[in-house]
C-alpha positions in Angstrom: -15.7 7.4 31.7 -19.1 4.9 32.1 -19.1 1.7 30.9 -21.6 2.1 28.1 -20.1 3.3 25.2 -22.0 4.9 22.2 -20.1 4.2 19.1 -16.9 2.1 20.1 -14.5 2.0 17.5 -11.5 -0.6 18.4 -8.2 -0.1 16.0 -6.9 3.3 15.2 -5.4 2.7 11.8 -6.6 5.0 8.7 -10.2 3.5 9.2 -10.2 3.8 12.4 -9.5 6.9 13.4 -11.4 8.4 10.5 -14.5 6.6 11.5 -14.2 8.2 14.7 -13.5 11.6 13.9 -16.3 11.6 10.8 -18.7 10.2 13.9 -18.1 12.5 16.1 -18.6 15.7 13.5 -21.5 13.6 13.5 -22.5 14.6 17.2 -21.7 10.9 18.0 -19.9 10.3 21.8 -16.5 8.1 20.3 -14.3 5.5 22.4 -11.3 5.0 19.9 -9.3 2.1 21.5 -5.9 0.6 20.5 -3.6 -1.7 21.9 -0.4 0.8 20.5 0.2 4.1 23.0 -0.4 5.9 19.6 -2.8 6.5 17.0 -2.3 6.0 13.3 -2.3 2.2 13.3 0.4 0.0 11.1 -0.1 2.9 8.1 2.0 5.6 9.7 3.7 3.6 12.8 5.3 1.2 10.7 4.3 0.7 7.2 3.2 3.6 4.7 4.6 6.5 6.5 7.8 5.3 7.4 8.3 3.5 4.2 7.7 6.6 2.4 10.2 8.8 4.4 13.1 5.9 4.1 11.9 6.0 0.2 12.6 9.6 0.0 15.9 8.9 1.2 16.7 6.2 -1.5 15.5 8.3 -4.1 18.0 11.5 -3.0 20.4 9.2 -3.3 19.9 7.9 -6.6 19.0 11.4 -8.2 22.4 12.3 -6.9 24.2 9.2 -8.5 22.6 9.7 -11.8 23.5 14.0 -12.0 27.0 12.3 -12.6 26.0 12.1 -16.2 25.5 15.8 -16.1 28.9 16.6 -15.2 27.3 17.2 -11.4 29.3 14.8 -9.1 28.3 14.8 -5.4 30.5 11.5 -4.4 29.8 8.6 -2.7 27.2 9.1 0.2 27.8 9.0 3.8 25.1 7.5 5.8 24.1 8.0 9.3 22.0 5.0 9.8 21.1 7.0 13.3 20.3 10.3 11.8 18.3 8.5 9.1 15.9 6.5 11.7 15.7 9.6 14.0 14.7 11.4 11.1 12.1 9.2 10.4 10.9 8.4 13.7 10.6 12.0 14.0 8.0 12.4 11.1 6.3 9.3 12.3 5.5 11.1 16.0 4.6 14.1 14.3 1.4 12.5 12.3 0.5 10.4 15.3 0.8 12.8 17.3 -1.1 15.1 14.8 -3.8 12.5 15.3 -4.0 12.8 19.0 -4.7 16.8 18.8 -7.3 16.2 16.1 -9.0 13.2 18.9 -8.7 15.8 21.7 -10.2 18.7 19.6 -13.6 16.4 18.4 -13.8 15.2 21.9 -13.1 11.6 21.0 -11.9 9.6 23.9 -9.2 7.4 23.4 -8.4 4.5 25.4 -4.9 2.0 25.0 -5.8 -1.4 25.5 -6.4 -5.0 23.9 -10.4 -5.1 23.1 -12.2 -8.6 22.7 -15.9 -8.6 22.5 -17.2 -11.2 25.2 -21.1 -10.7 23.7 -23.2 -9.0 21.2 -23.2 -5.7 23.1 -20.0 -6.1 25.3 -16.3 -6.0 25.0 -13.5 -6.1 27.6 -10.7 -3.4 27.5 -7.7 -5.1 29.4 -10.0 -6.9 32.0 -12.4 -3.8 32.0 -16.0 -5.0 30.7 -17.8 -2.5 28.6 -21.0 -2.5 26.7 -21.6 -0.5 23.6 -24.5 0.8 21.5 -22.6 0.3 18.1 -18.8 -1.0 17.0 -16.9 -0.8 14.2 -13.9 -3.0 13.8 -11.3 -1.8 12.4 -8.4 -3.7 13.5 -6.1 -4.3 10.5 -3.9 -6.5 9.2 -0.4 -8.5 10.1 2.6 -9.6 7.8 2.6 -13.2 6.9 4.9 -15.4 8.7 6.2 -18.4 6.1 5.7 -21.5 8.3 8.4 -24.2 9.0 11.4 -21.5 8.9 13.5 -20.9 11.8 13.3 -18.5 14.1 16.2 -16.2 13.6 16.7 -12.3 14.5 18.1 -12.0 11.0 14.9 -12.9 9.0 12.4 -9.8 9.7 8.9 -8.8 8.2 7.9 -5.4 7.2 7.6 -4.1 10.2 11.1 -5.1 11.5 13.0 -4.3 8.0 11.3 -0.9 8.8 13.0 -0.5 12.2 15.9 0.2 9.8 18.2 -1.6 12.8 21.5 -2.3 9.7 21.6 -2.0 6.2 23.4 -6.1 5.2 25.8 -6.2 3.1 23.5 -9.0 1.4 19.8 -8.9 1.7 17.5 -11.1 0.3 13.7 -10.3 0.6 11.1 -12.9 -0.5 8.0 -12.4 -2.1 8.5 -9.3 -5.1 5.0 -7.9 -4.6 4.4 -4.1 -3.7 6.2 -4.1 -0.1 9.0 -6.1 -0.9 9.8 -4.2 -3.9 10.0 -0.9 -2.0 12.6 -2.7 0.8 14.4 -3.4 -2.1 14.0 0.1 -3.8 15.3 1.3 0.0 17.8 -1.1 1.4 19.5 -1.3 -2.3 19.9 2.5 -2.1 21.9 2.4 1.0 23.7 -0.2 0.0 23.3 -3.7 0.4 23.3 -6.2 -2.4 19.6 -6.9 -2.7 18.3 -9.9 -4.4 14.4 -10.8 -4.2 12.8 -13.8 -5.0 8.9 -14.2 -6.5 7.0 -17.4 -6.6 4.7 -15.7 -9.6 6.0 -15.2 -12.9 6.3 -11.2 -12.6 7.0 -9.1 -10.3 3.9 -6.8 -8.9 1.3 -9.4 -9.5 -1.7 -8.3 -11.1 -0.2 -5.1 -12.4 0.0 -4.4 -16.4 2.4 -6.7 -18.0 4.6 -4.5 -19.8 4.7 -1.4 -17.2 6.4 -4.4 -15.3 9.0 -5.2 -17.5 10.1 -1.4 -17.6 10.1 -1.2 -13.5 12.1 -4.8 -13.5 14.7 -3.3 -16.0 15.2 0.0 -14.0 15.3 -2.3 -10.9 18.1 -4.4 -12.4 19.9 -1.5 -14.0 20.5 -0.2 -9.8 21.8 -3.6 -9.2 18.7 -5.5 -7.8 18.8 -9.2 -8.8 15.2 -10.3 -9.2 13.4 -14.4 -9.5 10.4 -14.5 -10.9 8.6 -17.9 -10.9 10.9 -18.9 -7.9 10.0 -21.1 -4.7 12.0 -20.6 -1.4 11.9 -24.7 -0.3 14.2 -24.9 2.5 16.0 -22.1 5.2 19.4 -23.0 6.7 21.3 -20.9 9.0 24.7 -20.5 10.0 26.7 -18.4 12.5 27.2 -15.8 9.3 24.9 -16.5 6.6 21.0 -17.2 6.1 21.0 -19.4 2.7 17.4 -19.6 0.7 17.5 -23.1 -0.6 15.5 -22.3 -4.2 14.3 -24.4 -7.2 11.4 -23.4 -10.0 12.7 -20.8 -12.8 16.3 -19.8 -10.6 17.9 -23.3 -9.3 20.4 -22.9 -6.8 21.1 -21.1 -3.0 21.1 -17.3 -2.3 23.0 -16.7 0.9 22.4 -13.0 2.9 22.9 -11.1 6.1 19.3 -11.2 6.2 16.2 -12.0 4.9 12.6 -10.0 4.8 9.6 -12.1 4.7 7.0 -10.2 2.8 4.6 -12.8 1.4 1.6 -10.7 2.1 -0.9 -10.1 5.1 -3.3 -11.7 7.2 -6.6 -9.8 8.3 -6.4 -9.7 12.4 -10.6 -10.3 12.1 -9.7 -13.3 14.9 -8.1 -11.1 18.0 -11.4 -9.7 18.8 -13.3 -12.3 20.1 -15.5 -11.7 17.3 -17.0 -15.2 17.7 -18.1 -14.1 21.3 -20.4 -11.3 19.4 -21.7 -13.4 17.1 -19.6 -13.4 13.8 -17.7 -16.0 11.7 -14.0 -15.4 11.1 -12.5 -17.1 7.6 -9.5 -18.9 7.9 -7.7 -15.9 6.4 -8.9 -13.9 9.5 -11.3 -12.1 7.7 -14.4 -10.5 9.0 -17.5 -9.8 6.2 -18.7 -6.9 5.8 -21.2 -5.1 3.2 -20.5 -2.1 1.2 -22.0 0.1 4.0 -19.9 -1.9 6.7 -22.2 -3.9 8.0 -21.5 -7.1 9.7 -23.8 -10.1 10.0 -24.3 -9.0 13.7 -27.0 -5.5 13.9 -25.3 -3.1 15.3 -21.4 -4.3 14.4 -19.4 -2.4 11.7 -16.2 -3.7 10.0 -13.6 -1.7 7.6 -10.4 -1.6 6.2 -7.7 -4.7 6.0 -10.1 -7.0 8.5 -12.7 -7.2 6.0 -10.2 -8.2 3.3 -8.0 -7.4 -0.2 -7.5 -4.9 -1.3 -5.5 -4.0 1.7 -4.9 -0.6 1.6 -5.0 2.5 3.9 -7.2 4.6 1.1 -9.9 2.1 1.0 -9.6 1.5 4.8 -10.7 5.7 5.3 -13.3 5.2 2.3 -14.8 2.9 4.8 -14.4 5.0 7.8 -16.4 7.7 6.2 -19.0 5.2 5.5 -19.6 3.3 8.6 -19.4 6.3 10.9 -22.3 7.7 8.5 -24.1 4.7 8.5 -23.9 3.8 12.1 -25.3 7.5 12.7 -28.8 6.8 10.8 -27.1 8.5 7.4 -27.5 6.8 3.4 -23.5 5.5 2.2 -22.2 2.9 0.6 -18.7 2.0 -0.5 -19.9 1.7 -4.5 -16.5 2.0 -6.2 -14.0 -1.0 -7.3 -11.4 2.0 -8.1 -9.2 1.3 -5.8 -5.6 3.0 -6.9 -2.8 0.8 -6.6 0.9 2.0 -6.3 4.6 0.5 -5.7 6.6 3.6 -4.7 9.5 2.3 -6.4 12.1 3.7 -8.6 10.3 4.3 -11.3 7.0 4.3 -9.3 4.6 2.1 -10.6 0.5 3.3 -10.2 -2.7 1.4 -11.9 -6.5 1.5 -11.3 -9.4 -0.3 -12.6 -8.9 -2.7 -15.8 -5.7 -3.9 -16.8 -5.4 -5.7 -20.8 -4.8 -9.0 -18.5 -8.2 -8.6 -16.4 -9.9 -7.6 -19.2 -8.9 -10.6 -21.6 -9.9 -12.9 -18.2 -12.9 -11.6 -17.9 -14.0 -11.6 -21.9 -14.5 -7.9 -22.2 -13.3 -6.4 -25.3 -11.2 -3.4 -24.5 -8.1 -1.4 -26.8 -5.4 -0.2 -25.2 -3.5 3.2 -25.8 -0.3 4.3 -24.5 2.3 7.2 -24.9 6.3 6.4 -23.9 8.0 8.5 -21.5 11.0 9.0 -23.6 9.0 10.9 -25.5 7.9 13.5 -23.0 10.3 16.8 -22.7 9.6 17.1 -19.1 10.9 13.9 -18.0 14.0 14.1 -20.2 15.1 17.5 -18.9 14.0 16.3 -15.3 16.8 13.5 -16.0 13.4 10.8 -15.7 14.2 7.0 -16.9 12.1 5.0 -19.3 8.2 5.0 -18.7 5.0 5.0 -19.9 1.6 5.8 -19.7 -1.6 3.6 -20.6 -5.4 3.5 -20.8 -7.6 0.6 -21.2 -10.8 2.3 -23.0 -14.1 0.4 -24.8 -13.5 0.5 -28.1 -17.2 1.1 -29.0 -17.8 3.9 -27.0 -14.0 5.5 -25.9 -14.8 5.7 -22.5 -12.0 4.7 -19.6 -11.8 1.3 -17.9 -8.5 1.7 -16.8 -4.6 2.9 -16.1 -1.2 2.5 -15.6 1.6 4.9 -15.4 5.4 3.5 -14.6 7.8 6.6 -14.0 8.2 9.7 -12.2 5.8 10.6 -9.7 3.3 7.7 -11.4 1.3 7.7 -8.2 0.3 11.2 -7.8 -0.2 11.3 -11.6 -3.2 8.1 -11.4 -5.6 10.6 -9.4 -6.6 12.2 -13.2 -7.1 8.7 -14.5 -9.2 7.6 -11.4 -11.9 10.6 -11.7 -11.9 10.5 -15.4 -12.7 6.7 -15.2 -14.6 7.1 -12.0 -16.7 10.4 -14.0 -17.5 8.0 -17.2 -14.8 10.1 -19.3 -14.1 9.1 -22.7 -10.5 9.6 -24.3 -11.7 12.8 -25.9 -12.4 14.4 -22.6 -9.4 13.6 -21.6 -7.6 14.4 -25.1 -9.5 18.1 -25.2 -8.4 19.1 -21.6 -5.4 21.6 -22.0 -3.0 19.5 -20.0 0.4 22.4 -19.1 3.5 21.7 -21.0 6.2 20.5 -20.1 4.7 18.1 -17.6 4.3 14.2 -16.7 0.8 14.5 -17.1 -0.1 15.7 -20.3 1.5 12.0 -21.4 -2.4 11.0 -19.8 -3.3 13.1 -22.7 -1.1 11.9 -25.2 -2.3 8.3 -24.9 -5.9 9.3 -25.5 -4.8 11.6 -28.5 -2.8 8.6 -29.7 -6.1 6.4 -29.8 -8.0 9.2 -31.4 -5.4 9.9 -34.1 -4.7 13.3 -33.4 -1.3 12.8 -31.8 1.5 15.2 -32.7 4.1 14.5 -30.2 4.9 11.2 -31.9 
């Protein structure tokens, strides 16, 4: 290949491949470089996809625990820890290597290697110096390492807990925020005593207050022991044990097989050498970027996790999209804060735009609405725990601000809430759409019918 690139694109994650490939429908010539010998990026090497496929595995299991109360007893499981993580290895090399036909087919050339910029206009692939017309960065995100603890095989991040290497008889996973909930939803399943610890006072920070309290009960109900408002303050380690030392609203020492670290993520804006082009790096590794994905620098793009929260592989294609039309002399802009949120737990737990919480912090006057799961036929004859569905609307005019649903399927069921709040809706659109019954999302409908008084199903 030369060494003048036209639109190098370094990380193939969500935003990065999908930069590339919406480039190169737009007659652009693509280099797509990344240091793994795979596409896909954390999302489907070793974070959403795998997640998901180990989650699907916890939930067969519990759906088979709970038919028990229908007179339908399958027995205790037998796991093949193997089988499992072939199984899920397996669906992980069949998206990336999905990927690598889509690259292949749009002509994008793909290269494996560490890229640093070294300039403006250059970057160096693995001692190789390049120069480029246009770059977008797109080079993710990394687990946050707690400092001062010790360095010990049996305290992993995401991305090790994911490897799926033993199910502990004890595990204890700090930091009860969206990933460590699902390793506990997972690893629980399969049977390790699970206990998680949360310096905030609720589990899923930021999410709506009382859809949290009916996901923390469900959790505790399968045996997961959960801290809120809860420090980890010292680490020891023994031949057998790893004991969290702990003090704030749980007093006292929790001692495990093994411990996941999931205290968040750092952007990976400062493994470029983006100084060396010309742009500042935070201290959080983050690299600014406009809503078209412009950097400070002409000519140099950033998206997805390097540019900041919210972290997450939906916003980081969003911004694909964008850049590549950008960079290729077209009008886009990233013009949306609806960014959907979900824990794929057991119950799920989804939300999008204004919560009662953010509203209230922000002085906006807003109503809330919701309708209770135990009220909807479908989920009781689909054998469906507690949950619930609920709007944040502005009481002067009806229209949608916001959502959360905790239950069944809660994150497929957000996409109405998103367009209808992302479409201006008012609860009367959404009350005089003839939702099919039985289903879980006619409870959407319920909640605005319960606002406008016309609710018969209460």
């Amino acid at each position: 290949m030369s060494d003048k690139i036209d639109l190098l694109v370094i990380g193939a994650g969500p935003g990065g491949y999908a930069c590339a490939f919406r480039a190169a429908d737009l007659g652009r010539d693509v280099t797509l470089v990344d240091a793994r010998d795979r596409l896909g990026g954390v999302c489907l090497n070793e974070g959403c996809i795998p997640s998901k496929a180990l989650l699907h595995a916890a939930e067969v299991i519990r759906e088979a625990r709970h038919m028990a109360d229908w007179g339908i007893n399958f027995g205790k499981p037998r796991i093949d820890l193997d089988r499992l993580r072939a199984k899920k290895d397996h669906i992980v090399d069949t998206l990336t290597g999905g990927l690598g036909g889509i690259a292949r087919r749009r002509k994008v050339t793909t290269l494996q290697g560490q890229a640093r910029f070294t300039g403006p206009g250059t970057v160096e692939i693995d001692g190789r110096e390049m120069r480029f017309e246009q770059a977008v960065i797109a080079v993710g995100s990394s687990p946050v390492h707690l400092p001062g603890w010790p360095d010990d095989p049996r305290i992993w991040d995401s991305k090790v807990a994911l490897e799926m290497r033993e199910v502990p008889r004890k595990l204890a996973i700090v930091g009860g925020g969206i990933i460590g909930l699902e390793m506990a939803t997972v690893y629980s399943a399969l049977g390790a005593e699970v206990t998680v610890v949360e310096l905030s006072d609720q589990i899923a920070p930021g999410a709506d207050a009382q859809a949290v309290a009916i996901l923390r009960a469900a959790l505790e109900a399968d045996g997961i022991t959960l801290h809120t408002g809860t420090q980890v303050t010292t680490v020891e380690t023994t031949k057998s044990t790893v004991t969290l030392v702990c003090t704030g609203a749980f007093e006292g020492r929790i001692k495990a097989q093994a411990v996941i670290q999931s205290v968040g993520r750092r952007a990976n804006g400062d493994r470029v050498g983006a100084e060396a082009a010309g742009l500042a790096v935070s201290d959080r590794g983050v690299i600014e970027a406009d809503s078209a994905g412009r950097t400070t620098v002409p000519g140099i793009f950033a998206i997805g996790d390097v540019t900041g929260n919210p972290m997450l592989a939906h916003r980081a294609t969003h911004q694909g999209h964008i850049a590549a039309e950008v960079a290729s002399g077209h009008r886009a802009a990233l013009n949306t804060v609806l960014i959907p949120s979900v824990a794929y737990t057991n119950p799920e737990l989804a939300w999008v735009g204004l919560t009662e919480a953010q509203a209230k912090a922000e002085g906006r006057k807003v109503k809330a609405t919701s309708f209770p799961w135990s009220a909807s036929g479908r989920n009781l004859a689909s054998g469906g725990q507690d949950g619930l569905t609920k709007l944040i609307y502005d009481p002067d005019t009806n229209r949608l601000l916001g959502g959360t649903i905790v239950g069944r399927n809660a994150g497929e069921l957000l996409a109405e809430i998103t367009l209808a709040i992302e479409m201006g809706a008012t609860l009367e659109d959404i009350g005089l759409t003839i939702h099919a019954h039985p289903t879980l999302s006619e409870t959407t409908a319920f909640a605005a019918e319960r606002a406008l008084g016309t609710l018969t199903d209460l």
